[in-house]
C-alpha positions as CSV (number, residue, x, y, z in Angstrom):
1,X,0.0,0.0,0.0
2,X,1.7,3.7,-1.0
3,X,1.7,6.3,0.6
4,X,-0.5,9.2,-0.6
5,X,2.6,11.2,-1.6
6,X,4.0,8.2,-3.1
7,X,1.1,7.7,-4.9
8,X,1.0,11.1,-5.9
9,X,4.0,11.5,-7.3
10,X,3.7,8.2,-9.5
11,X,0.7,10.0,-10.7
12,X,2.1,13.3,-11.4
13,X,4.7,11.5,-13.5
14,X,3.0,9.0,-15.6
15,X,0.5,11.9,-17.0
16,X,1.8,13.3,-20.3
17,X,-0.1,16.8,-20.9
18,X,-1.1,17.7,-24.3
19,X,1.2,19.2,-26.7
20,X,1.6,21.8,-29.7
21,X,4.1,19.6,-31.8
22,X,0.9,17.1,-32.2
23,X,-1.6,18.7,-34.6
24,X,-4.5,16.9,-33.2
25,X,-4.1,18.1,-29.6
26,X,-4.9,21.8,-31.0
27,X,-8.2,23.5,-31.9
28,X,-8.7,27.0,-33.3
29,X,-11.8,28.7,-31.2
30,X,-13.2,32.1,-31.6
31,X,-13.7,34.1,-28.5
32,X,-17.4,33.2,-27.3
33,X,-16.5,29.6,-27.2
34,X,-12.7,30.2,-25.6
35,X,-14.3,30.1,-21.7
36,X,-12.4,27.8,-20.0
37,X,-10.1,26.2,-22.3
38,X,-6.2,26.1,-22.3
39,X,-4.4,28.7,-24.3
40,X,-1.8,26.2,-26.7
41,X,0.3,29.4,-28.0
42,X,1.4,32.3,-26.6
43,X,-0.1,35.5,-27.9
44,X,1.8,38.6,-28.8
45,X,0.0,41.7,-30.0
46,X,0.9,44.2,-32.4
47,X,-1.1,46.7,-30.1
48,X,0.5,49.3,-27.6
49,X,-2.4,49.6,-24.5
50,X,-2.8,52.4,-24.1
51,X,-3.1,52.6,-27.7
52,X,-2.2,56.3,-27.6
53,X,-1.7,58.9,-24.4
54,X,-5.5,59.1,-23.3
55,X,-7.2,60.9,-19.9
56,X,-8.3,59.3,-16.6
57,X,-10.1,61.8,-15.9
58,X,-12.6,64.3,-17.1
59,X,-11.0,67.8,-16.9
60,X,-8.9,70.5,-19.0
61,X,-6.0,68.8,-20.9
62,X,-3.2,71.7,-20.2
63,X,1.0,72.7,-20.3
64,X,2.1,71.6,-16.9
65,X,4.8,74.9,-16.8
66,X,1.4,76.8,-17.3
67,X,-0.2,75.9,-13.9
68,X,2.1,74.4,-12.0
69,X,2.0,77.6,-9.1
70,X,-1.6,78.2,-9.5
71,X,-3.5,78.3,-6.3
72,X,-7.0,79.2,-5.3
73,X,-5.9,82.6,-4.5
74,X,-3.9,82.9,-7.6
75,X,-5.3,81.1,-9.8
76,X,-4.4,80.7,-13.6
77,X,-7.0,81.1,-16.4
78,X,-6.7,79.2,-19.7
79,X,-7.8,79.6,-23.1
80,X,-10.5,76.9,-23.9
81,X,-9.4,76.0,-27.7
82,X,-10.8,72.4,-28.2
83,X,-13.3,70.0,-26.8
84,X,-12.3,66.0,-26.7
85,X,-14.5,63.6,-26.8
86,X,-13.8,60.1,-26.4
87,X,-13.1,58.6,-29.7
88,X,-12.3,62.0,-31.2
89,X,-8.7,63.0,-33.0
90,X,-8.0,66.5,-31.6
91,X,-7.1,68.8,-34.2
92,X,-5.2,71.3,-32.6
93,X,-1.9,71.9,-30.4
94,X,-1.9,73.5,-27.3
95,X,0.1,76.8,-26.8
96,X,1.3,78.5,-23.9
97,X,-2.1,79.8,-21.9
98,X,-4.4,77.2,-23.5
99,X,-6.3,74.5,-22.5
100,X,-8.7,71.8,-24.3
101,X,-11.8,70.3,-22.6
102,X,-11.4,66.6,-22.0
103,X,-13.2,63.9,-21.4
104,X,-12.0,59.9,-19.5
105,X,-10.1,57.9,-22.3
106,X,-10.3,60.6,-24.6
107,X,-6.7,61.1,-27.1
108,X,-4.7,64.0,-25.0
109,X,-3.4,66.6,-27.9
110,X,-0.7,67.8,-29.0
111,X,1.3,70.3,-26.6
112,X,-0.3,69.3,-23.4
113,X,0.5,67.1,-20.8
114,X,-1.4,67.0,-17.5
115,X,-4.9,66.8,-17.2
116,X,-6.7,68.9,-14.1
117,X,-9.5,67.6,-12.9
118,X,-13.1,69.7,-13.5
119,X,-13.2,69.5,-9.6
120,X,-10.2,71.7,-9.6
121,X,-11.2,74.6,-12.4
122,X,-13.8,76.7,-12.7
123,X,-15.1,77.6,-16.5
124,X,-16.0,81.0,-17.8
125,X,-17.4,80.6,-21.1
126,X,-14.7,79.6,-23.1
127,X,-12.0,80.3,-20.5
128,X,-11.2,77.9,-17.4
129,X,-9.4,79.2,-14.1
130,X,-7.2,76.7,-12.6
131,X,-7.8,76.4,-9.1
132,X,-5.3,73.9,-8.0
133,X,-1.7,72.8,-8.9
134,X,-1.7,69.6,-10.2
135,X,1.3,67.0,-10.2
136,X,3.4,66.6,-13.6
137,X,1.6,64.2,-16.3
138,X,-1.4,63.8,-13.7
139,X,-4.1,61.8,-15.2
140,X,-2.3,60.8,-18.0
141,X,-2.1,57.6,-19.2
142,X,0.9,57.3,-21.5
143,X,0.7,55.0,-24.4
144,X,2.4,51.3,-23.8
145,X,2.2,51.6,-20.3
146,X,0.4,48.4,-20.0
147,X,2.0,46.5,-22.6
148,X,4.3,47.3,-25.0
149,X,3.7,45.7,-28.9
150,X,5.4,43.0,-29.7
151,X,6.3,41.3,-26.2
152,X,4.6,38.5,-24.5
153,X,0.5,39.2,-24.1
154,X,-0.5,35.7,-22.2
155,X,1.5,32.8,-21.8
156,X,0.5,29.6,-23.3
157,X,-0.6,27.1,-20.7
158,X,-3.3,29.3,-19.1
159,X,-6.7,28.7,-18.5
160,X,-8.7,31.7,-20.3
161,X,-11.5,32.9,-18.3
162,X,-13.2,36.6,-18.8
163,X,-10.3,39.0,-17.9
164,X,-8.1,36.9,-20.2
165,X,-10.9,36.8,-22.9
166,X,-11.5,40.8,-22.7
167,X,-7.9,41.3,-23.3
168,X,-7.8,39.2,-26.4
169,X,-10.5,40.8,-27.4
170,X,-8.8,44.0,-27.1
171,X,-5.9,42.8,-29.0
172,X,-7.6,42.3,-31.9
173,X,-7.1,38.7,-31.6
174,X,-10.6,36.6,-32.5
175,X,-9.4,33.4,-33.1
176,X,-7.3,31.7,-31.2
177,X,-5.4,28.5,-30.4
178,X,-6.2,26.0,-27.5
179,X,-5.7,22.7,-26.5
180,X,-8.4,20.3,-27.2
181,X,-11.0,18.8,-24.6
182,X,-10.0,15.8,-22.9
183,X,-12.4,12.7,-23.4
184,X,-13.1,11.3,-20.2
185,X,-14.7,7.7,-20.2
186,X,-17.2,7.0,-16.9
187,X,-18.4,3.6,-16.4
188,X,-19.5,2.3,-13.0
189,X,-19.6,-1.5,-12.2
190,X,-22.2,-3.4,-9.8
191,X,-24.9,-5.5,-10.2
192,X,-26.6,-3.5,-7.2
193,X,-26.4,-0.3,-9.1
194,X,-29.4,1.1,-10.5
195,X,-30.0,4.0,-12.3
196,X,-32.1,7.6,-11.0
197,X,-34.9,6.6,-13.0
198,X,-35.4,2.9,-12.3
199,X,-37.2,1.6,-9.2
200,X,-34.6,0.3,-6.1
201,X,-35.5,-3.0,-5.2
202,X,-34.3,-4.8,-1.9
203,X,-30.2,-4.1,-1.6
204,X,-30.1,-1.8,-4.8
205,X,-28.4,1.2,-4.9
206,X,-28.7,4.4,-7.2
207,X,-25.7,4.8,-8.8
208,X,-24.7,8.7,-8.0
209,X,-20.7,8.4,-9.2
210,X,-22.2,8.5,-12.9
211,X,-23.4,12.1,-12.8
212,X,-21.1,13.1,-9.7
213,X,-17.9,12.2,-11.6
214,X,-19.3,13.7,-15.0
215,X,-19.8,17.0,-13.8
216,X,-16.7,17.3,-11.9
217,X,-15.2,16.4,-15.3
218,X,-17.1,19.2,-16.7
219,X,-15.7,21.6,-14.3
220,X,-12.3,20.8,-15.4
221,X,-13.3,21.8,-18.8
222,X,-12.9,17.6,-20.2
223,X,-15.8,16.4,-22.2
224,X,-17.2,13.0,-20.1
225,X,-18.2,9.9,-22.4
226,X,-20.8,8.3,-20.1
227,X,-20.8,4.3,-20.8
228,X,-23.5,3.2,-18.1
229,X,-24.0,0.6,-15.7
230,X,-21.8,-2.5,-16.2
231,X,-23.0,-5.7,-14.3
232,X,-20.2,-7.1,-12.2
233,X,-19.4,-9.9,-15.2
234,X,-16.2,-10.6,-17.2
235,X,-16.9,-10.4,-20.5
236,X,-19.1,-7.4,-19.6
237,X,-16.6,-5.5,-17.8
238,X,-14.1,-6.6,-20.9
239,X,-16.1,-5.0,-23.5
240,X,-16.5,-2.0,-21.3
241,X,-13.0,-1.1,-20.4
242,X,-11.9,-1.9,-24.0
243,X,-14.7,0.7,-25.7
244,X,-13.3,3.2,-23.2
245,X,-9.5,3.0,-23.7
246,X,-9.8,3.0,-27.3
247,X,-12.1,6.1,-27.0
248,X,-11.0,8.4,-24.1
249,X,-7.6,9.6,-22.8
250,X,-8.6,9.1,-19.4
251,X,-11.5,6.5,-18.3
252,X,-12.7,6.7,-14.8
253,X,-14.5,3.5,-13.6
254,X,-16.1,3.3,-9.6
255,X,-16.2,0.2,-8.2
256,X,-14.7,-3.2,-8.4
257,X,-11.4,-2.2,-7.5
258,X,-11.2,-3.8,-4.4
259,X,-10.7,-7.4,-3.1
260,X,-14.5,-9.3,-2.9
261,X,-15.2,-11.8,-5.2
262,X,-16.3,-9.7,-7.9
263,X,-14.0,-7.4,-8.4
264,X,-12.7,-8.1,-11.6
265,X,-10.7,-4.6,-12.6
266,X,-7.2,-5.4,-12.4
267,X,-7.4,-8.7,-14.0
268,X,-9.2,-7.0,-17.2
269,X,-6.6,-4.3,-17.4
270,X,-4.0,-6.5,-17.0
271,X,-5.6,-8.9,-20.1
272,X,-6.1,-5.3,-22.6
273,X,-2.2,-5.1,-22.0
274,X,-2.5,-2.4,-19.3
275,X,0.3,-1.6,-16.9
276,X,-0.8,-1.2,-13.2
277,X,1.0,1.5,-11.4
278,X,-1.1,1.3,-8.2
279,X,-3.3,-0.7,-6.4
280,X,-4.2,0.3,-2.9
281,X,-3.0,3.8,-1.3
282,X,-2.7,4.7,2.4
283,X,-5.8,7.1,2.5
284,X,-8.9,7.4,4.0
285,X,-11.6,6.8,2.5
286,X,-10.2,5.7,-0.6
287,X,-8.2,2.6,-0.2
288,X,-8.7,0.6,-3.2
289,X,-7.4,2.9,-5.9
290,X,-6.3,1.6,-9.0
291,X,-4.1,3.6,-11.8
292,X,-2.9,1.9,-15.0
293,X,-1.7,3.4,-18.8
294,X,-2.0,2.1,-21.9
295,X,-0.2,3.2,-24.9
296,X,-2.7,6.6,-25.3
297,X,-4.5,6.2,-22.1
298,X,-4.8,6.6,-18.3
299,X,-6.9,4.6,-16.1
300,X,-8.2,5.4,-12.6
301,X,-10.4,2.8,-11.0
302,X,-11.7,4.4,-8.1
303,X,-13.8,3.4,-5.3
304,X,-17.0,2.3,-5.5
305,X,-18.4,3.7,-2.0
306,X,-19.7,7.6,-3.3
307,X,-17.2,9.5,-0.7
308,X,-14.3,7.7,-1.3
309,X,-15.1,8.3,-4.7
310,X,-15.0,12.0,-4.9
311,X,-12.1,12.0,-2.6
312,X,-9.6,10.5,-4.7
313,X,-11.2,12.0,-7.3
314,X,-10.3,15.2,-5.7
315,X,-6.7,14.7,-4.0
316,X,-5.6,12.6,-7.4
317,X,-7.5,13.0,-10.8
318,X,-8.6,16.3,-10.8
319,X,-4.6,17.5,-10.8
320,X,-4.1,14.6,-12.9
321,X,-6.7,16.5,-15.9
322,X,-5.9,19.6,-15.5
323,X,-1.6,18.5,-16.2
324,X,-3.2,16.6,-19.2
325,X,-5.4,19.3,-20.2
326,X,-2.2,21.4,-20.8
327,X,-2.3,23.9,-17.4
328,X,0.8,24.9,-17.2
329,X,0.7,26.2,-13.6
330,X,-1.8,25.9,-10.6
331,X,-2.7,22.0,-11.1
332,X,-0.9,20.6,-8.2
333,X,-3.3,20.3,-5.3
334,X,-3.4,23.7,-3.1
335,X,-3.0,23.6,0.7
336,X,-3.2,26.2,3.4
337,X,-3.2,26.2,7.0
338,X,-6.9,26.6,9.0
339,X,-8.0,26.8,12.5
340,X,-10.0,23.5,13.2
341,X,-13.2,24.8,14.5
342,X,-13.7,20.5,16.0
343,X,-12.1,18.1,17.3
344,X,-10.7,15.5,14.7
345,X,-10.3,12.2,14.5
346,X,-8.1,9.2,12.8
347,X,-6.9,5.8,13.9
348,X,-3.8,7.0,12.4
349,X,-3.1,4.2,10.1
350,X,-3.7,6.0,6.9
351,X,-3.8,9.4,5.7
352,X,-7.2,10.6,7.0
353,X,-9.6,13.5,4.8
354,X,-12.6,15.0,6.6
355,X,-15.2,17.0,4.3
356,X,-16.1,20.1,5.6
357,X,-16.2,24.2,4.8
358,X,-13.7,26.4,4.5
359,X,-14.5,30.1,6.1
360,X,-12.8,33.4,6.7
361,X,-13.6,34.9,10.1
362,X,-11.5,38.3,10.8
363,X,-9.1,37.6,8.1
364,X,-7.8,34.4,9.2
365,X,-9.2,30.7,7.8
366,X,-11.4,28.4,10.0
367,X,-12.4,25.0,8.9
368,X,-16.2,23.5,10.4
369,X,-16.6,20.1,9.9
370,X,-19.4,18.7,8.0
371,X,-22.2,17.9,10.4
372,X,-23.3,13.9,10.4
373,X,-21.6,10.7,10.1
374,X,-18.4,11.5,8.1
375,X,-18.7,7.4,6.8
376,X,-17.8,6.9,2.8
377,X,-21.2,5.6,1.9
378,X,-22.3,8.7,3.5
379,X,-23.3,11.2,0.2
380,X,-25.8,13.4,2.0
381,X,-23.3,15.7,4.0
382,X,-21.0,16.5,1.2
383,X,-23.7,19.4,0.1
384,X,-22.0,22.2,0.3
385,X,-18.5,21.6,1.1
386,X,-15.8,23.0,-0.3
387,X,-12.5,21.6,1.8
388,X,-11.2,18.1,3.1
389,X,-9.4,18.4,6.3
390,X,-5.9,16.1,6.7
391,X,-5.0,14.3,9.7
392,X,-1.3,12.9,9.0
393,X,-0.1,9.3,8.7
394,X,0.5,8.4,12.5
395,X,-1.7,11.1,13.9
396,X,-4.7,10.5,15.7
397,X,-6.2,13.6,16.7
398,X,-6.1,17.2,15.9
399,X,-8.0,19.6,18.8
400,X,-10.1,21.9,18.7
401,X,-8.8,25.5,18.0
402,X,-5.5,24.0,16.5
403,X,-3.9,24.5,12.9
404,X,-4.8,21.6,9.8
405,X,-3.9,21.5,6.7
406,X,-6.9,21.8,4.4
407,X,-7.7,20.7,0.3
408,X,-9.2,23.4,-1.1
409,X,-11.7,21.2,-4.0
């Protein structure tokens, strides 16, 4: 049995993420349908932002050596020769003792370079007193002061959500290059397992990994291939396992990992010419976890209890996608340091996760245990969380008031 780090690590190595030199690992998307995806190239644009000096404020574009000793007792009165709009060209240059009325992001003209705030003036017909000195180049924003043309925009490797999508759009840049979706194959395997729309009979179960697994694939932007129910047989399981590694990059079964009689998993991988990597790892819940590749493929058979489930799920195959899906950064799982808000628990034999939510209270984190038993079969109390607690290998208790560490999911 490995150690969860051991595990991890074995994990973190055997996934090969998707790369530009394959041709079929890239898609060209236009910018409505970029949420979420993986930027493949890096993007350079031809663009200085600011495109040109502009105002950040609305005011009097003026000659700084014109006002800089005006006061409200000796204040300086300005020529009005121009009015800028945004979007506007101004036509004309400013001279000693002018001024041009301006407006936010408007182009600053020629000759001037400060911008007083309205606040500050006061405007007699088509003269303005300055009431107020400003600082040199206030208000101004100089062109490439952002981001210069020609150097580095975004990196490849980042997920593009709207900030990143407004600045391509910005640039100019409507298409653009991402990696494609993973497929991720889903099959569960019981003969108890029913489906949400099927009548439970005595010592049936719903199965609930199906559509808990397939939309935390969604979340990490992979397209799930949802194969069904498969009845604990062979030749079933065979045909199963063999559709989904010729059709996914990763396949994600539940169940029949462990060691009961009808757990036939390993054997079937082993028989398609699989390579197990891991069998069993030192966590709780989540024991019987199963990893295996084949030549284009990477196999998690997680377990079948709906906690244990998610939790690997969580601690080992979401980083697992998000390498694959090309991430370049921000896929390892993320840790911090709470206050436990309970007692906690462990026989210390394995490496112990409580669900549970994650809160801020006066700037420092707090963790509140999930209310109810905190068994595997237990689905009901996972509503709502958002963080798995960790007691340590060879802990058994961490007290109330004291520091965890915590998963953020």
């Amino acid at each position: 049995m490995l150690s969860v780090r051991d595990a991890e690590n074995i994990i973190f190595d055997l996934v090969q993420p998707l790369t530009t030199q394959i041709d079929k690992d890239i898609e060209i998307v236009d910018l409505f349908n970029a949420n979420g995806r993986i930027l493949a190239d890096s993007v350079v644009s031809n663009l200085d932002f600011p495109h040109w000096d502009n105002s950040a404020m609305d005011g009097y574009a003026v000659r700084y050596a014109d006002v800089q000793e005006c006061s409200q007792d000796k204040p300086v009165t300005l020529q009005i020769v121009e009015d800028i709009p945004a979007g506007y060209q101004p036509q004309i240059t400013i001279q000693p003792g002018q001024a041009a009325r301006i407006f936010t992001g408007a182009v600053m003209p020629q000759g001037a370079d400060t911008i007083v705030m309205q606040e500050n003036t006061r405007r007699e017909e088509d003269r303005v007193a300055i009431l107020t000195a400003p600082k040199p180049e206030e208000f101004v924003r100089k062109r490439a002061n952002y981001y210069q043309a020609g150097n580095s925009l975004l990196a490849a490797g980042i997920e593009l959500k709207a900030a990143e999508i407004a600045i391509l759009a910005a640039a100019q840049c409507p298409q653009i290059k991402v990696y494609r979706k993973l497929k991720v194959a889903i099959l569960s395997s019981g003969d108890e397992l029913v489906t949400p729309n099927q009548s439970l009979q005595p010592g049936q179960i719903v199965d609930s990994n199906q559509y808990a697994l397939a939309a935390l694939v969604q979340q990490m932007g992979a397209e799930p291939l949802m194969l069904g129910i498969i009845k604990d047989e062979p030749e079933a399981l065979r045909e199963a396992i063999s559709n989904a590694i010729n059709n996914a990059d990763i396949v994600l079964s539940s169940g029949g990992v462990s060691v009961g009689d009808y757990d036939y998993v390993e054997q079937i991988i082993e028989s398609l010419g699989g390579e197990i990597h891991i069998r069993s790892v030192a966590v709780k819940p989540g024991k019987p976890l199963t990893v295996a590749t084949f030549p284009h493929t990477l196999y998690f058979g997680l377990p079948g209890n709906p906690g244990s489930a998610l939790v690997t799920f969580w601690r080992f195959v979401k980083p697992a996608i998000q390498k694959f899906s090309g991430l370049a950064e921000g896929w390892k799982p993320e840790f911090l340091q709470a206050e436990s808000l309970h007692d906690l628990r462990s026989n210390g034999k394995r490496e112990t996760y409580i669900w549970g939510n994650l809160k801020v209270n006066n700037g420092a984190y707090q963790f509140q245990v999930a209310g109810g038993s905190q068994s595997s079969s237990n689905l009901i109390n996972l509503a709502q969380t958002n963080a798995l607690a960790v007691i340590p290998v060879g802990q058994k208790s961490i007290s109330r008031r004291e520091k965890v560490q915590v998963l953020l999911l």
